[in-house]
KOLSE-954641 format. One record per residue (C-alpha): x, y, z; residue in three letters. Coordinates in steps of 0.001 Angstrom, whole numbers, padded with zeros to 6 digits, always signed. Each point is the difference from the previous one (the first is absolute). Example, Ala and Ser with C-alpha at 12.3 -4.5 7.8 and 13.67 -1.06 7.14 Angstrom:
2
+012300-004500+007800ALA/+001370+003440-000660SER/
END
This chain:
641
+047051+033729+121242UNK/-001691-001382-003281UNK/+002616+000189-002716UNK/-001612+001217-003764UNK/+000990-003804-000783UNK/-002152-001435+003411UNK/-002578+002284-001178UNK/-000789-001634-002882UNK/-000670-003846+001219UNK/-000863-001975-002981UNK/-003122-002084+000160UNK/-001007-003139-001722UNK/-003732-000826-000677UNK/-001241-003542+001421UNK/-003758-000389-001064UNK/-001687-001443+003159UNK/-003138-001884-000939UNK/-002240-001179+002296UNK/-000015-003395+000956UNK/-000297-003296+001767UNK/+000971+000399+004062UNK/+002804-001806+001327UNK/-001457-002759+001526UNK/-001784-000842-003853UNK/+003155+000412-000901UNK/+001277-002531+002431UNK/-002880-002473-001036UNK/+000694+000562-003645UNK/+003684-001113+000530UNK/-000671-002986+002716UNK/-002449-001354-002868UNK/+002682+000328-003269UNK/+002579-001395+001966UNK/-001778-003051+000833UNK/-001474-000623-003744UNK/+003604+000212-000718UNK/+000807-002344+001460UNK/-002537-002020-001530UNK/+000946+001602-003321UNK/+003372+001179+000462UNK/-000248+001258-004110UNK/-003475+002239+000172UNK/+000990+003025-001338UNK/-003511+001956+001515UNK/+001182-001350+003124UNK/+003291+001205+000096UNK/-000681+003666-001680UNK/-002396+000473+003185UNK/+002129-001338+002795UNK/+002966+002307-001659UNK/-002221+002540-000192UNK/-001786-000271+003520UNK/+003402+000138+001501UNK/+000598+003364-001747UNK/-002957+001325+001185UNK/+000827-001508+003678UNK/+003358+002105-000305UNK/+002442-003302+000161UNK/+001253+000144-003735UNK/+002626-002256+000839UNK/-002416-002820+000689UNK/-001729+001547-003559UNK/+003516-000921-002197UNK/-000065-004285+000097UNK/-003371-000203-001159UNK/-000066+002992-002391UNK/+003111-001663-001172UNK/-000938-003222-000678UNK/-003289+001137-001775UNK/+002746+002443-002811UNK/+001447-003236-000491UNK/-003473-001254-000888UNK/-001514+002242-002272UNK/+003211+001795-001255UNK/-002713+001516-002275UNK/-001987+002277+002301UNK/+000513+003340+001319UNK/-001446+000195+003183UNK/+001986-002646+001787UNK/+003128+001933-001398UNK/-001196+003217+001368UNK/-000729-001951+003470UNK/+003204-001221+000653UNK/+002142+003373-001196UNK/-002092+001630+002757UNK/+000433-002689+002198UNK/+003821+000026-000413UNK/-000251+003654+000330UNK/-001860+000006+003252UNK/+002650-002643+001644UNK/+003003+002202-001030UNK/+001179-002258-002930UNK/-000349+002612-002486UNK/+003042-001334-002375UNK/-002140-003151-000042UNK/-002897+002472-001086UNK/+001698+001412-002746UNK/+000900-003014-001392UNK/-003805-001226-000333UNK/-000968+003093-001061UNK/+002573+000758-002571UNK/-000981-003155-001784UNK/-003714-000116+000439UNK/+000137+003620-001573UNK/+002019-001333-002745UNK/-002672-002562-000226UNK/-002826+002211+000169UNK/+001404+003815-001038UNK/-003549+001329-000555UNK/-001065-000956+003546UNK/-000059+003070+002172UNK/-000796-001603+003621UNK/+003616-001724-000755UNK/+001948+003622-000839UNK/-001984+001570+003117UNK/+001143-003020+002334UNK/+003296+000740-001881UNK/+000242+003689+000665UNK/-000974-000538+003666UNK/+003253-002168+000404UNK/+001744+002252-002076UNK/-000505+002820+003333UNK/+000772-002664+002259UNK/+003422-000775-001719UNK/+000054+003910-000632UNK/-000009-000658-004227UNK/-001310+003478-000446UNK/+000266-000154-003595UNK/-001351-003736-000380UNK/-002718+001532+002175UNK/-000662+002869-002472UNK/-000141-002249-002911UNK/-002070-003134+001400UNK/-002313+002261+001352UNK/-000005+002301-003512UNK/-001264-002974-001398UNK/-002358-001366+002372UNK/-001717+003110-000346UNK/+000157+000059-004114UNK/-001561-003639+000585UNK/-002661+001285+002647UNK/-001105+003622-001208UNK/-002254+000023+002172UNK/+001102-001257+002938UNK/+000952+002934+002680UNK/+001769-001769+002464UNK/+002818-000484-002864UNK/+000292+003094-000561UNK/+000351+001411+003368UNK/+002586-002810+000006UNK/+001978+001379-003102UNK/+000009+003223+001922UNK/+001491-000890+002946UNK/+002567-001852-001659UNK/+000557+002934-001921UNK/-000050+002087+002870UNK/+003091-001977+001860UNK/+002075+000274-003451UNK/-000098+003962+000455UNK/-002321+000325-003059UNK/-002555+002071+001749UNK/-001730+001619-002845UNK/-000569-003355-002067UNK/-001554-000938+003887UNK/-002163+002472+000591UNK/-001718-000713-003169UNK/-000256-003898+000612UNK/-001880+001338+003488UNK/-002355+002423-002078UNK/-000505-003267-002685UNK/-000810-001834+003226UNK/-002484+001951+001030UNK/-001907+000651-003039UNK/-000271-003923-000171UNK/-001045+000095+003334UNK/-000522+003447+002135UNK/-000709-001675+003029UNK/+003434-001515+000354UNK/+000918+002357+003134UNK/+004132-001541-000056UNK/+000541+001150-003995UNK/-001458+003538+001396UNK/+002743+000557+002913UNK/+002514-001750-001906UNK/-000626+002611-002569UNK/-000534+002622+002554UNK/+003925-001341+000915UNK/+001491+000120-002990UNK/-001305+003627-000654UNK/+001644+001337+003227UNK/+003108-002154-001114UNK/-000272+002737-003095UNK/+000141+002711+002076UNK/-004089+000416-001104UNK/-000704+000418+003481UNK/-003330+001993-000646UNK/-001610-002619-002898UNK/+001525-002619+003277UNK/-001905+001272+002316UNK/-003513+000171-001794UNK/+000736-003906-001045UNK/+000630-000744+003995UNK/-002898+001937+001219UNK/-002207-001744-002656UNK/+000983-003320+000868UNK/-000817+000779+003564UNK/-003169+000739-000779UNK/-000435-002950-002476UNK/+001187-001787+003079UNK/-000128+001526+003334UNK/+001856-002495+001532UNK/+002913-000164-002181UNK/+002912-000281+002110UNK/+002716+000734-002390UNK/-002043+002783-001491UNK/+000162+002159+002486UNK/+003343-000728+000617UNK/+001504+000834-002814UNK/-002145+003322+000475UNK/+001698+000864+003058UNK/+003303-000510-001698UNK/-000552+002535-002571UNK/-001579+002479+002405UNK/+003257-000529+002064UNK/+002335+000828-002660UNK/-002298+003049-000629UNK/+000867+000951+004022UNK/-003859-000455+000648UNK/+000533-001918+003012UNK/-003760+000300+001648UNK/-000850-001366-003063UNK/+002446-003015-000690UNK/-000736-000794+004109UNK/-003383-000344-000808UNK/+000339-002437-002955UNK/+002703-002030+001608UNK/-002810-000138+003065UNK/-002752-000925-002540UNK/+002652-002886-001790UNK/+000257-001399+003709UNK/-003488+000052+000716UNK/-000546-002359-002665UNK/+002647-001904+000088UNK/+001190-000220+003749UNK/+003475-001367-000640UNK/+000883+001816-002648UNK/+003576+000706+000820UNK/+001290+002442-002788UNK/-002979+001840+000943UNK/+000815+000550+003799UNK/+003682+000565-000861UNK/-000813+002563-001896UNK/-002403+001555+002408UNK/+003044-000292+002506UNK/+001867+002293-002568UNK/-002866+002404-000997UNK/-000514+000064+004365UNK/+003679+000580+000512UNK/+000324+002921-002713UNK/-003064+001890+002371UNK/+002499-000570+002728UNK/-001437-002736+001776UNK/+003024-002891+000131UNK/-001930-001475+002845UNK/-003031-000705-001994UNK/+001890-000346-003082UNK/+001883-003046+002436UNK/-003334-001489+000729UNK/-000544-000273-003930UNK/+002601-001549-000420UNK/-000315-002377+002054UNK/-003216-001324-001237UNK/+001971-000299-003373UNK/+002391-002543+001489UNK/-002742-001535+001227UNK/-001618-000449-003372UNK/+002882-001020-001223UNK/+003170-000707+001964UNK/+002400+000004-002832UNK/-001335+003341-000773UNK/+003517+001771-000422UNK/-000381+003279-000451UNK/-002765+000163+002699UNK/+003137-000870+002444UNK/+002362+002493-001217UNK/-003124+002579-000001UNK/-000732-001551+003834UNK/+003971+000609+000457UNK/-000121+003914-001421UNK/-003549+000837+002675UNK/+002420-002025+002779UNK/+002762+002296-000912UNK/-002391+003187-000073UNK/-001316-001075+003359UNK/+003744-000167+001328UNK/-000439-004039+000636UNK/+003428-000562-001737UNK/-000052-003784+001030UNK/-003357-000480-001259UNK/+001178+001754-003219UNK/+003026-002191-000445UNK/-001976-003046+000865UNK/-002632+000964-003269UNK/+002830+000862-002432UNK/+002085-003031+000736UNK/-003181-002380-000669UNK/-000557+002155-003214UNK/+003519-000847-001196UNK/-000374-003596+000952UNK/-003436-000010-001713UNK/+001514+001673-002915UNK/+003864-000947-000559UNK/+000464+001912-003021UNK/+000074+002972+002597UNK/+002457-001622+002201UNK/+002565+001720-002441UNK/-000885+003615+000517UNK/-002625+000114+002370UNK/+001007+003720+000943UNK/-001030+000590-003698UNK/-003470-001889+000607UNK/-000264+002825+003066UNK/+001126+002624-002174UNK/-003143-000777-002896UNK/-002595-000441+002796UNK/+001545+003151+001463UNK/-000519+001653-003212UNK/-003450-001514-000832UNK/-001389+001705+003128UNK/+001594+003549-000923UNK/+002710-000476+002490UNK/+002946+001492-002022UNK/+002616+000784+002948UNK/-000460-003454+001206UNK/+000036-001535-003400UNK/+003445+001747-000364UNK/+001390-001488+003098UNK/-000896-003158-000790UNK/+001646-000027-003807UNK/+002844+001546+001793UNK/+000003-002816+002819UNK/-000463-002678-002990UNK/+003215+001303-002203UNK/+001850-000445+002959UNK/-000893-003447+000682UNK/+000106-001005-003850UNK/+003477+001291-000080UNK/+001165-001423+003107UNK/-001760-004060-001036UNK/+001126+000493-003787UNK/-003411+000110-001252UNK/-000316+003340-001695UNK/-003291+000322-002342UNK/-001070+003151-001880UNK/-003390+000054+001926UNK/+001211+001548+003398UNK/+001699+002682-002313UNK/-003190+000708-001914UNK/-002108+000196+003322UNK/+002431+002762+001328UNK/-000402+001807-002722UNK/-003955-000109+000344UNK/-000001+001089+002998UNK/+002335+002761-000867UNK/-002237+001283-002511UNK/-003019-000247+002277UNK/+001680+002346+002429UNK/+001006+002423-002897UNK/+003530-000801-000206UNK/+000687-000825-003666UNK/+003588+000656+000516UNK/+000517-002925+002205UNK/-002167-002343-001677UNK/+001929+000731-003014UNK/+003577-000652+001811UNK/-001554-002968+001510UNK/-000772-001591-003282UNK/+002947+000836-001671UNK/+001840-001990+002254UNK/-002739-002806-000659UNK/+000939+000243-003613UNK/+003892+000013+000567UNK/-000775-003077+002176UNK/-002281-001961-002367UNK/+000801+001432-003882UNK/-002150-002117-001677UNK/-002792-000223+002739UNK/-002584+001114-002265UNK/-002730+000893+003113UNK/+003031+001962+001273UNK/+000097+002156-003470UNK/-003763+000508+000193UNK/-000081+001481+003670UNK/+003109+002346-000735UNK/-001801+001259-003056UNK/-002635+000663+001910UNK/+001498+001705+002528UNK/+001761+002203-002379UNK/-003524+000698-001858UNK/-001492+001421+003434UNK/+003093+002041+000867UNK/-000112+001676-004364UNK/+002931-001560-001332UNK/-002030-001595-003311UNK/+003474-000440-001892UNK/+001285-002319+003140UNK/-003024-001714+000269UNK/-000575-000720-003354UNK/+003563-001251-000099UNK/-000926-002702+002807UNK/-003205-001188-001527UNK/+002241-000564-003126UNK/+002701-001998+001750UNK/-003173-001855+001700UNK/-001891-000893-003285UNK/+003468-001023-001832UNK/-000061-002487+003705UNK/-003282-000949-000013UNK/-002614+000607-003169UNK/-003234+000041+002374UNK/-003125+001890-000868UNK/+000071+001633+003408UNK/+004120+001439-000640UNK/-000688+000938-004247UNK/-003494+001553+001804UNK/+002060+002146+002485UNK/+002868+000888-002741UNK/-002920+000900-002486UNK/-001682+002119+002929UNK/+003496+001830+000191UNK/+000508+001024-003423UNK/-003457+000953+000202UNK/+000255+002590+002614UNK/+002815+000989-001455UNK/-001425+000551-003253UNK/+002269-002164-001843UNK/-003048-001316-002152UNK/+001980-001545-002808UNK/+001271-002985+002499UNK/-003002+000489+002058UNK/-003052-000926-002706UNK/+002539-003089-001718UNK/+000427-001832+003962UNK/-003942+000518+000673UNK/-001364-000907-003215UNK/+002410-002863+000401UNK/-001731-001143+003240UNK/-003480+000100-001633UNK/+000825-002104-002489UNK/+001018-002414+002419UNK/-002330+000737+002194UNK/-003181+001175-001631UNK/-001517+000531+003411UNK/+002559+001437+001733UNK/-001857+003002+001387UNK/+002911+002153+001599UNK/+001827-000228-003559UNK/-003368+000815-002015UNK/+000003+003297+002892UNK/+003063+000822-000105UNK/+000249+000001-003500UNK/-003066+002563-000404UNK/+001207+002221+002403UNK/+003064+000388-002227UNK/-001467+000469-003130UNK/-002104+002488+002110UNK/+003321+001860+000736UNK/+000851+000257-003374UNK/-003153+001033-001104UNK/-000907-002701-002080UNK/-003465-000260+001593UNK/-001948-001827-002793UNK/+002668-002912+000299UNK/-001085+000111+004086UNK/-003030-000125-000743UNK/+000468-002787-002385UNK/+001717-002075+003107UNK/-002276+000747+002874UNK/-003471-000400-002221UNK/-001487-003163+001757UNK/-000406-003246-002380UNK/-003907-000214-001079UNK/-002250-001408+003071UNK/+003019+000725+002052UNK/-000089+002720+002999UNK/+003199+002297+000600UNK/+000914+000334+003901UNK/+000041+002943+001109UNK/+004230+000536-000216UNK/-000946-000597-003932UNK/-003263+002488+000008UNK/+002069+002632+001919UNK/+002399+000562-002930UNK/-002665-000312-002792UNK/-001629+003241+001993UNK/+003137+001671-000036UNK/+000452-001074-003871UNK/-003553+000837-000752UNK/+001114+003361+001853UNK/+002955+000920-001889UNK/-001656-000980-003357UNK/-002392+002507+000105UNK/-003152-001787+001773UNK/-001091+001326+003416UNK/-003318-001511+000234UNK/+001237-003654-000719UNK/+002900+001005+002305UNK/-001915+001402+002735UNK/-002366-002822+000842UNK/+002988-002545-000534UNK/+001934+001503+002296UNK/-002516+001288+002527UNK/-001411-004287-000088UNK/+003366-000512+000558UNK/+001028+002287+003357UNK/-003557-001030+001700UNK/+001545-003557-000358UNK/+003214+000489+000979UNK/+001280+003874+001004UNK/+003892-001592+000468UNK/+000019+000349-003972UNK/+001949+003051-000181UNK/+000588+000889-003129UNK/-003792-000533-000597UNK/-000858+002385+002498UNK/+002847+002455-001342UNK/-001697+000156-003488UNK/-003268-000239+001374UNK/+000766+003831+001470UNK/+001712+001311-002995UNK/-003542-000990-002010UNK/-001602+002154+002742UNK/+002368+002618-000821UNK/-000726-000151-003161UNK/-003364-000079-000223UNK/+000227+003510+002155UNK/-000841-001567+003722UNK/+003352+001436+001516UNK/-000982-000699+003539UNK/-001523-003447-000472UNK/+003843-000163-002225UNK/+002091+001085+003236UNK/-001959-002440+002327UNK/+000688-003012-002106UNK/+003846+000863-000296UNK/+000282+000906+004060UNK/-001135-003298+000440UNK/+002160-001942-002049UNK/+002749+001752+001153UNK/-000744-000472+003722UNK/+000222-003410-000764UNK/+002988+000110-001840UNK/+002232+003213+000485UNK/+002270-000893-002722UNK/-002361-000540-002648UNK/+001273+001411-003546UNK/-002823+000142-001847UNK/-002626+001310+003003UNK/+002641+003106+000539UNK/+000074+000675-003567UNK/-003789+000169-000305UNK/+000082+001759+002986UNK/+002022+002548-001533UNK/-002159+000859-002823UNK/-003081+000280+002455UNK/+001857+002388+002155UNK/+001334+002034-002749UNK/-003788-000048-001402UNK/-001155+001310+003294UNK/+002595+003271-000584UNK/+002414-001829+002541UNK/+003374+000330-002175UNK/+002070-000092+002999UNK/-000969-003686+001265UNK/-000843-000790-003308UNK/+004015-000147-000765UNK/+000701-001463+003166UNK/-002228-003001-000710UNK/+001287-000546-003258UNK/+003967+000265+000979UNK/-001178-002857+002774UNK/-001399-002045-002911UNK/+003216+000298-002005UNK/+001822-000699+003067UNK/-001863-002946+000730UNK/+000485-001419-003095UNK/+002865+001193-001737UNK/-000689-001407-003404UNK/-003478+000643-000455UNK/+000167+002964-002895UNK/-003728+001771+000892UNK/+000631+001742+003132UNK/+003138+001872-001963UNK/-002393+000918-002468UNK/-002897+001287+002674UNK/+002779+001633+001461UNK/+001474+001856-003791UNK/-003744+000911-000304UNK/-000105+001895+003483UNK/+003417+001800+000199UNK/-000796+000870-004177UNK/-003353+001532+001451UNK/+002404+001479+002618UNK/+002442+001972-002640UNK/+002351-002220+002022UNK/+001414-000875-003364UNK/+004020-001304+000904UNK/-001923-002512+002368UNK/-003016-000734-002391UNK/+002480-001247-002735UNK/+002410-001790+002273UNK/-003558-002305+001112UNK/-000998-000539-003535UNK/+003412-001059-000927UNK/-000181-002472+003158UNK/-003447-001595-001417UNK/+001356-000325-003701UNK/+003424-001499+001646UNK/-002283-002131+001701UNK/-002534-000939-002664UNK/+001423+001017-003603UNK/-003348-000594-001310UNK/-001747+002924+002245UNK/-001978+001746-002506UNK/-000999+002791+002295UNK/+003307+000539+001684UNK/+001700+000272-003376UNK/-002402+002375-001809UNK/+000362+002056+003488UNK/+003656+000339-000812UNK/-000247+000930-003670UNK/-002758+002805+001087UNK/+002714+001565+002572UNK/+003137-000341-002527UNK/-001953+001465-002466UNK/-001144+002767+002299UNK/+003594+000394+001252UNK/+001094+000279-003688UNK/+001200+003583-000666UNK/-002481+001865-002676UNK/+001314+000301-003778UNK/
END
């Protein structure tokens, strides 16, 4: 199975000009080398053998001349730029540094140098060189595309996916026709978790390009995570029609095939995978698990053994390889097995590692057993203290089981181990959902200053001040720069602040724009009903809510709209049944305490109306309606003068 990291495979631009044929080629380089040795010093003639031999694919035979012709005009660029690539191309790349390092010294203002640069950079996986010789390549050459696409990528591998996505969009406003910025942007917007703005980038690079292998590849990825299997089958299809030997695209059809049930067509898939590329690892373990589904167990053993050798990091813990793929492909009792089978072995060989630990307790809580992912990860921690990774998983395994104190207290212990933006993120989430605002809003707006760009902290951080009511400050954080377009995670929450501020209209067609593109934005939807109610359209109201909740049972905010629309209808009975589920669901949340005050008030179920109010002030001391509701019923419960 494609991992989220496989998913994403990085690609680097090569311009491919037309040219001279080989046998020119051939010519060109039979002729230089004999004027050479006529006149072993011509510079024209040694530029063009180097370069011939470039073109002719044999850059080793490129590096004597292009060599000896630096050494003649130390002064010019392109012999410089020759030989790096040259050097490059015949796997000398420390060589290639050096002559690049001080030709750009030489010439800093030359960008063909920083690009050459930033290409080796990826080869020698200099990520940040990358970033910064390409930053300036592209500052050099505003208006060259291919540079920026460049910058992107790099910026892409160093996990900066927001600065990427908007080197892609710069790309393609210098040049819409580049088709590889398009599903490289397309990429990086699934990588977001944008998987509707994805999509329409994908689709319109297919059509910009029909046969655009990876295009349609990286469609059927997303549609697979979505569970749309016809569909991903159909773009992995359309990826291999184009490009026949396109082996992460048959593996992958071998994994959508095998999820229909179909291990021996899944087998044949990947098959042609290994063919395309016989150090293809995964595709053997994923040829080992259709074996294994088939009941071949030799055959099976057979594809996971050449995996491992393929891939010796596995050889470690290859039970905990099985247990992932088992996971990846929604096989959760399996997966548990195998993390079982792979603590075993680690224990027995000495080689213990947090990750078998944090699989378990994965596949615990996919099979609804919070309890036993939370043992299991305990014991990960007592094994490996200051294993931050091992902090992170336990907090999140106490998060999903309720326990917000415990969890919080292992997202603290994992920051104090490791400062990442991904752990202060997680701890910040915490004391976000469970309202602790004052060490909430410090860690995010933290992050942004960082990280200007850091969308999940700019979200986050609105959808506290949200909580807290504070929604001209949200709106202040999610209002797009000038000339720049929110996505629709942002445009969801500036409906529901445009909604809670007093502006339907402006809320309803944000929201609405923002469903029709992607109806997994829940809390979108959510407020999208309550406007309905609202505006007096009970039914329309209901049907919104019903839906959201059929999606997602446990949704706070749809069951406390859903209250007020039942209670509207005259149904006071599942009215208060929909809001005690919404304060159940979400224990801190102060408004369904309140809804619920307002009903058992209405009610004369006074004792009960007061004990709900109290639980939304407890919960939110700055509940204006809660707390005036409890001075009306002391002061109606005060005894007459």
């Amino acid at each position: 199975m494609t991992t989220t990291a496989g998913f994403l495979v990085l690609q680097l631009l090569t311009a491919q000009a037309s040219g001279p044929d080989a046998a020119t080629l051939e010519r060109t380089a039979a002729v230089e080398s004999a004027r050479l040795e006529q006149s072993p010093d011509d510079a024209d003639a040694l530029y063009r053998l180097g370069t011939s031999f470039l073109a002719l694919n044999t850059p080793k035979k490129a590096v004597e001349p292009l060599t000896k012709l630096v050494e003649l005009a130390p002064d010019l660029v392109p012999p410089k730029l020759a030989l790096a690539r040259a050097l490059r191309l015949s796997g000398d790349a420390e060589k290639a540094r050096t002559v690049l390092d001080t030709a750009i010294a030489a010439f800093p203002e030359d960008s063909t140098l920083r690009a050459e640069r930033g290409l080796l950079a990826r080869v020698l996986d200099e990520v940040d060189v990358a970033i910064s010789q390409y930053s300036v390549a592209s500052e050099l050459s505003p208006k060259d595309a291919e540079l920026r696409f460049n910058l992107g990528e790099a910026l892409q591998r160093a996990g900066r996916t927001d600065d990427a996505v908007e080197s892609y969009r710069e790309a393609l406003k210098l040049d819409t026709k580049l088709n590889v910025a398009r599903v490289n942007l397309g990429k990086a917007l699934a990588e977001k978790g944008l998987n509707g703005e994805a999509k329409d980038v994908l689709r319109e690079a297919t059509r910009e390009k029909p046969g655009d292998a990876e295009a349609h590849y990286n469609l059927g990825v997303i549609l697979m995570r979505e569970n749309d299997l016809g569909g991903a089958i159909a773009e992995y299809q359309q990826a291999i029609a184009a490009e026949p030997k396109h082996a992460r695209a048959h593996n992958n059809l071998g994994v959508a095939l095998n999820e229909k049930g179909d291990p021996r067509k899944a087998t044949e898939s990947f098959l042609k995978a290994i063919a395309a590329d016989p150090k293809y690892a995964e595709a053997h373990f994923n040829l080992g698990l259709a074996y294994f589904q088939l009941g071949d167990n030799v055959r099976a053993t057979k594809s996971f053994e050449k995996a491992l050798v393929l891939e010796p990091r596995r050889a470690s813990g290859p039970y905990t390889q099985l247990g992932h793929l088992y996971l990846a492909q929604g096989k959760k009792k399996q997966a548990v097995a195998a993390f079982q089978k792979a603590i075993e072995k680690s224990v027995e060989d000495g080689k213990q590692t947090p990750e078998a630990y944090q699989g378990l307790a994965r596949a615990y809580l996919g099979l609804g057993k919070p309890d036993d992912a939370v043992a299991t990860l305990k014991t990960a921690v007592d094994a490996f203290p200051k294993d931050a990774s091992a902090r992170a998983a336990y907090g999140d395994a106490l998060k999903a089981k309720g326990d917000w104190d415990g969890a919080i207290a292992q997202y603290e212990a994992g920051v104090e181990l490791s400062p990442t933006t991904e752990s202060r993120l997680a701890l910040a989430d915490a004391y976000a959902k469970k309202r602790v605002s004052a060490k909430a809003k410090p860690l995010y707006e933290a992050l942004l200053k960082e990280e200007p760009g850091n969308h999940v902290a700019q979200l986050g951080l609105a959808d506290l001040l949200m909580a807290m009511g504070d929604y001209v400050a949200a709106e202040g954080v999610l209002k797009p720069k000038e000339g720049e377009e929110p996505d629709t995670a942002a445009l969801a929450r500036l409906g529901i602040v445009h909604s809670r501020r007093g502006r339907p209209d402006l809320a309803v067609t944000e929201l609405e724009a923002v469903v029709a593109r992607d109806p997994a934005q829940l809390e979108a939807r959510a407020e999208l009903g309550f406007i309905y109610l609202r505006g007096g359209d009970g039914a329309k109201a209901k049907k919104t809510l019903t839906g959201v909740l059929a999606v997602d049972p446990h949704h706070a905010l749809g069951l406390l709209y859903l209250g007020h629309t039942l209670y509207q209808q005259g149904n006071a009975k599942e009215a208060e049944k929909s809001f005690r589920k919404s304060a159940q669901e979400d224990p801190s949340f102060a408004e369904p305490y309140n809804a619920l005050g307002q009903l058992l008030e209405a009610a004369k179920r006074t004792d009960e109306a007061k004990q709900a109010y109290e639980t939304a002030v407890k919960l939110q001391p700055d509940h204006e309606d809660a707390r005036a509701a409890l001075k009306r019923m002391a002061t109606a419960a005060a005894p007459a003068p």
